[in-house]
C-alpha positions, 0 to 999 in steps of 0.5 A: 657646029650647027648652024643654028649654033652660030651665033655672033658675040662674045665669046664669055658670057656664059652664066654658070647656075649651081646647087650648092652642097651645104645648101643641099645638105640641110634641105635635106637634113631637115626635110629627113629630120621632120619625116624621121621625128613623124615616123618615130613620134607615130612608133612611140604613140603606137607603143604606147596604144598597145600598152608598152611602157616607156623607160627613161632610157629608151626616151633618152635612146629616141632623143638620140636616135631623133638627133643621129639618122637624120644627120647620117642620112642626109651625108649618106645621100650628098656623098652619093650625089657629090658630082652630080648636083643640078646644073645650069649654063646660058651662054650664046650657044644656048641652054646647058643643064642637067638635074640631080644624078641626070645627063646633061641637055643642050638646047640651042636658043632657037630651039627654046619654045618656052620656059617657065617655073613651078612649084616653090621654095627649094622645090623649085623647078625649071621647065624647059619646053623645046620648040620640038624633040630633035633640037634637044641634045643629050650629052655623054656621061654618066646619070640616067636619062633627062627629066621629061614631062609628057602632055598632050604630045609636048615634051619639056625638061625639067631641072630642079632649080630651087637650091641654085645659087644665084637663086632662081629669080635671078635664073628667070631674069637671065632666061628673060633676059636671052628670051624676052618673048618666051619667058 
């Protein structure tokens, strides 16, 4: 353990942040859905303009292809990335997090030169700035590479937090909480 690690206190109080699946999936069933209806209402209307006709059966077959793909996509896509949902952990040794399908980071608290949000909704982000490049460490397993923003010579992390539960209020209020001045 680094020095820098050790920190006096109790040895349980971490907080566990996570993206639940169900919440997940209908983020992403109707963010599909709305996308999938556009791309079909504009096939339609294009049909239409060349002066094809529509039949009661193809706009029973649209309905039904309207109310299946988005729902088969969406499992499709959460199957994919059932073990690799974002991730987040403040304990006393630091910061531990992770993004959808990412390797995991762990950034002691001293390390930490700010951290904020942007965005919002379930397209929330959390963007963690180290004080500098080798405080962060990247750990083992499978995913790609951490996100990171680039500007101006500075990099930060980003971990998408807007799905989290507990929500990402309350992330900010713990971060807060183990960061006063740098939240």
């Amino acid at each position: 353990m680094a020095h820098i690690d050790q920190v006096l206190g109790p040895a349980d109080d971490t907080v566990t942040f996570f993206q639940p699946r169900a919440m997940v999936y209908v983020t992403m069933l109707w963010v599909i859905a709305a996308v999938w209806v556009v791309s079909l209402g504009l096939h339609i209307a294009i049909r239409l303009a060349v002066g094809d006709s529509l039949s009661g059966d193809d706009l029973v077959m649209y309905l039904e292809i309207a109310l299946i793909v988005p729902v088969v996509l969406a499992a499709a896509v959460l199957l994919l990335a059932w073990k690799r949902l974002g991730w987040l952990h403040s304990s006393m040794h630091g910061l531990d997090f992770a993004a959808t399908g990412r390797k995991p980071v762990h950034l002691p608290w001293a390390g930490v030169a700010a951290v904020t949000l942007r965005h919002w909704g379930p397209f929330t982000e959390l963007v963690v700035t180290p004080v500098a490049a080798d405080f962060a460490t990247t750990g083992d397993g499978p995913g790609r590479a951490p996100r990171m923003r680039k500007r101006g010579g500075e990099v930060s992390y980003l971990v998408d937090v807007g799905l989290m539960s507990p929500g990402p209020e309350v992330l900010l209020a713990e971060l807060h909480r183990r960061l006063p001045t740098k939240v």
